[in-house]
N, C-alpha and C positions, 0 to 999 in steps of 0.2 A: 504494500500500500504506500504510496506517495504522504510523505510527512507533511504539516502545515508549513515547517520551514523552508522546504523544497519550493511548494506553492507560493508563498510570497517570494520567492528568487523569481519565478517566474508574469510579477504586477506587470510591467511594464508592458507585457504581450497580452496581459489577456485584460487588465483594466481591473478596478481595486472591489467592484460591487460584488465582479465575478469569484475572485477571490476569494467575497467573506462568504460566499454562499457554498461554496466548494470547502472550503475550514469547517463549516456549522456542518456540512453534512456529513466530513471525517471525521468531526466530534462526535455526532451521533452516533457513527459506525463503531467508536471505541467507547463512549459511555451511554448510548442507548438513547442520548435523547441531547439535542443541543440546540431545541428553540430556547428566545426566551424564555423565561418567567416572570420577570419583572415585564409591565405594562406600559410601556411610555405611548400616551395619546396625547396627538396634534391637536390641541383646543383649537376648535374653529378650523381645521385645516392647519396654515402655521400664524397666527395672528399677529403674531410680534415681528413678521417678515412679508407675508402680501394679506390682498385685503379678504376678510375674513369667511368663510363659507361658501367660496367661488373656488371654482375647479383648478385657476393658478394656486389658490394656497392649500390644497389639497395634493397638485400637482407636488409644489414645494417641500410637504411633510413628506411624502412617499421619499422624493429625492435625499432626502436628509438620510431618512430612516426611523421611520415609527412601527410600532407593532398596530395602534389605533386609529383612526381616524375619529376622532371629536367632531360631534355636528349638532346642528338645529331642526327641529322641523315645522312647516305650518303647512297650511291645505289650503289652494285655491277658492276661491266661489265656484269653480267646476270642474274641482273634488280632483287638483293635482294634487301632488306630495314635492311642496318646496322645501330647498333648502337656505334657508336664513335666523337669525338667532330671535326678531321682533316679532312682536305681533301686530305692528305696525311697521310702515317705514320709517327707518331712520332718519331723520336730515342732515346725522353727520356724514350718512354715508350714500346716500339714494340722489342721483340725480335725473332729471326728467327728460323727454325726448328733446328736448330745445338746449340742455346742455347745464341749466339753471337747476342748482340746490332745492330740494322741494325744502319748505317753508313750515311745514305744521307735520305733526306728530296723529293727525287721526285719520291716515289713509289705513285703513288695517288691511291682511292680505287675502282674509276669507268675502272682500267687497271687490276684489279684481280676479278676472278670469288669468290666466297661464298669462297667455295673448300680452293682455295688460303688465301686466308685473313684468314682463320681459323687456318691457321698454325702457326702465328703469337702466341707470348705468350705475352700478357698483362697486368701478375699478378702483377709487381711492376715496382718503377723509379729505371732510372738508378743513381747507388748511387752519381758518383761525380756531379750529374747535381747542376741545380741550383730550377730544378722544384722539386726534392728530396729533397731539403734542406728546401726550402718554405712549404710542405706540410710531413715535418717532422714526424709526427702524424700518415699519413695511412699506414695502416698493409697492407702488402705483401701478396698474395697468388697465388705463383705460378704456372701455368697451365691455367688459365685464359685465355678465348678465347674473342674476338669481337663477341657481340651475335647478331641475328637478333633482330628487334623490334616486330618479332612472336614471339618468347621466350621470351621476355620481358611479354607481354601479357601472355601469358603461366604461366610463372613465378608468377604471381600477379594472377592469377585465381585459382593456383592451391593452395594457399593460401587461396584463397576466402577472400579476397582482395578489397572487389565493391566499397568499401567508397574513394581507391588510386583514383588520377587522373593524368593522363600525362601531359607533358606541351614538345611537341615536337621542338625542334629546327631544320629548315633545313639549313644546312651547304653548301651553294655554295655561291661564290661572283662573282658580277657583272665583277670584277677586274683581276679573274682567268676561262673564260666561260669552256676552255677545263679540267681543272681539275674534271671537274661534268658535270653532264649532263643536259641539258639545263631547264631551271625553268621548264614550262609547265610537262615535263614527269615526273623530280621529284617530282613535289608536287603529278600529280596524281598517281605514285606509293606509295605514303607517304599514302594519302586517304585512294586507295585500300586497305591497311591494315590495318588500321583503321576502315573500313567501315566492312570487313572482321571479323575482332573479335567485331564488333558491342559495339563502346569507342567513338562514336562520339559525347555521351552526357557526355562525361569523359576526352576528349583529345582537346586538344589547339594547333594550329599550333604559332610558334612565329620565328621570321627573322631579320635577320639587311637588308638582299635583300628585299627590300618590294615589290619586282615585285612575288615573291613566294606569297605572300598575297594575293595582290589583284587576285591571279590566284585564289586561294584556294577560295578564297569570291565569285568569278563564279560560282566554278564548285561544291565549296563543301558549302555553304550556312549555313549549319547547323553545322560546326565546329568552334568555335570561337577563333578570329585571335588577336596576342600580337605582337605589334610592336615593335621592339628592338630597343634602341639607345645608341649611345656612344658620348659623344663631347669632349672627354678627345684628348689632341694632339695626343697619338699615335696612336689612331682609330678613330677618329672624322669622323663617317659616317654619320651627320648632315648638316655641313659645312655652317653654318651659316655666314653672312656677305662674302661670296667669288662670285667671279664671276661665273655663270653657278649653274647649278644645281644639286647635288651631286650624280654618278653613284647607290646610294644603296638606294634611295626613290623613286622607281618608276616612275621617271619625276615629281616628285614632289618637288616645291621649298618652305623651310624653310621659306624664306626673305619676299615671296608672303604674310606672315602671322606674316608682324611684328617681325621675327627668333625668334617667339612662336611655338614650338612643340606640346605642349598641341592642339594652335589652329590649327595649321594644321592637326591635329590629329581630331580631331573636326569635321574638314570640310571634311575627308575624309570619314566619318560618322565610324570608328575607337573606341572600345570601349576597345583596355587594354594597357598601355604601360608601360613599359617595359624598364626603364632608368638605365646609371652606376650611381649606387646610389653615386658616388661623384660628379656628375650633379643638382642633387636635392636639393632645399633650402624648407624649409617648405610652403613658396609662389609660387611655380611653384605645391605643392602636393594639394597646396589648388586651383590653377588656373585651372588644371587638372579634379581634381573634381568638381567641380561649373560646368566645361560641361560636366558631365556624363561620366569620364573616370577614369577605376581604375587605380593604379598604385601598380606595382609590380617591385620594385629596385633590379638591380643585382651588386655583388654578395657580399653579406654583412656578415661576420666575425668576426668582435669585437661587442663581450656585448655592449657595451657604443654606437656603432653606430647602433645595432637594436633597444636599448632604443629610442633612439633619431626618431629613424624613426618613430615605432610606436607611440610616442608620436607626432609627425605632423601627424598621423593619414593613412599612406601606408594600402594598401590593404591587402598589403603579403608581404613578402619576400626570396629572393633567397639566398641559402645559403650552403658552403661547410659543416658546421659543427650544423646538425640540433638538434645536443642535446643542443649547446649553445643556439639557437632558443629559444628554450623548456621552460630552464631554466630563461631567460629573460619572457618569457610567462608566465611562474608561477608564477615570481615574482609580473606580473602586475594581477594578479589574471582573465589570459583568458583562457578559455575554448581552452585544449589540442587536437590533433587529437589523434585519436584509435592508439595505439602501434598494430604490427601485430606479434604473437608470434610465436619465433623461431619453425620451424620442423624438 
């Protein structure tokens, strides 16, 4: 058998993607198995580097090398499966067919057909925002449309691609019912295309609505479900210690379980969650795990605080910027995902 050091003698002829995929699968041959394990997901595709849930920053994660794709979803007026993080358009990010910043916050995407929403250009922020200034870093390209999440698919197959995996987010709140269409038909429009491009051993439903979930866990069984949470003050969809029970965990009370997540999580027989990694202390990753649940922290940025995570031992992690990832990864000497080389 050709050793890995052999193989890297020969980068220069056959290109470094080829390489690491030829290494992982001699590693296999000697210890049985040499995919990842640890989870690195492209939030948004790569957001810290193109614009966000557009098939360039999708494009861009694959290139780098993720194990995940991170996404959005919402549903047409005539019941497509978009990919974008709002339930409205942006203005920092949506511009209109004339080239001009749309102006106001209440175009939502279940009031425009496919058609409509496609006119929209989403290649770059608007410069004086504040969401431009934040994510300084990603490159512009203009013409950029809102893809469906069949093109998405598409996209990754025609790559040939089988090792990506999706990590779908559905975007409606309990808090806005008319902006979306009501849980039930969304999630099984999300399914259907999923079921459709045949990803269901490949794609994850994940929500801060946990009533999407438990729909999905009915009807879709075989898709595996990431509970989302936030307890940070200005989205605290937990609600721990308050009175009542908080509109976005499916009539589920925090308090019932001690205002342990982990255990509530637990008891809803719940196997991935899915926390704002400034939530997390190393004793809630370890309370987490001891019942059978992974954790995969959103949405993590600084070197120094992915070190930290993986060293309490997280599943995965979510992230704008997955070359930082990477680099952090190499450092601790773990086993990379497949880079997918540019076409």
């Amino acid at each position: 058998m050709m050793s890995i050091a052999t193989l890297q003698s020969y980068r220069p002829k056959i290109g470094a993607a080829a390489i690491r995929l030829v290494c992982l699968l001699v590693l296999a041959s000697l210890f049985g198995c040499a995919t990842p394990s640890f989870d690195l997901q492209g939030h948004r595709g790569a957001r810290g580097l193109a614009p966000e849930n557009t098939l360039t920053a999708f494009d861009t994660a694959m290139t780098i090398g993720v194990t995940t794709l991170e996404l959005d979803v919402g549903v047409t007026k005539d019941g497509v499966v978009v990919v974008l993080h709002d339930r409205t358009l942006n203005p920092d990010i949506a511009r209109d067919p004339s080239g001009a910043w749309i102006s106001t916050k209440d175009i939502a995407v279940n009031s425009l057909t496919l058609a409509e929403l496609k006119r929209f250009d989403v290649g770059r922020l608007r410069p004086e925002s504040n969401y431009a200034k934040t994510f300084a870093t990603q490159a512009p390209n203009d013409g950029e449309r809102i893809p469906t999440l069949r093109e998405l698919f598409d996209r990754v197959n025609a790559k040939n691609a089988t090792h990506i995996r999706f990590n779908i987010e559905t975007k409606l709140s309990p808090l806005a019912p008319n902006e979306t269409l009501a849980p039930e038909p969304f999630v099984r429009a999300v399914i259907a295309e999923i079921r459709a491009a045949k990803l269901t051993d490949r794609a994850t439903l994940q929500s801060f609505d946990w009533r999407t979930l438990r729909i999905a866990e009915r009807v879709a069984p075989e898709i595996t479900t990431v509970y989302l949470t936030s307890q940070q003050a200005a989205g605290d969809t937990v609600q721990a210690d308050r009175p009542g029970k908080s509109p976005w965990l499916a009539g589920f009370d925090v308090d019932d379980h001690g205002g342990s997540v982990p255990k509530l999580l637990a008891a809803i027989e719940a196997r991935v969650w899915s926390p704002n990694a400034r939530d997390l202390t190393e004793a809630k990753v370890k309370e987490a795990q001891a019942l059978r649940l992974s954790v995969i922290p959103w949405t993590v940025n600084e070197a120094a605080d992915m070190a930290r995570l993986i060293e309490w031992g997280v599943n995965g992690i979510i992230t704008d910027y997955p070359h930082r990832l990477r680099k952090v990864m190499s450092a601790k000497a773990m086993i990379l995902p497949i880079s997918v080389p540019k076409r």
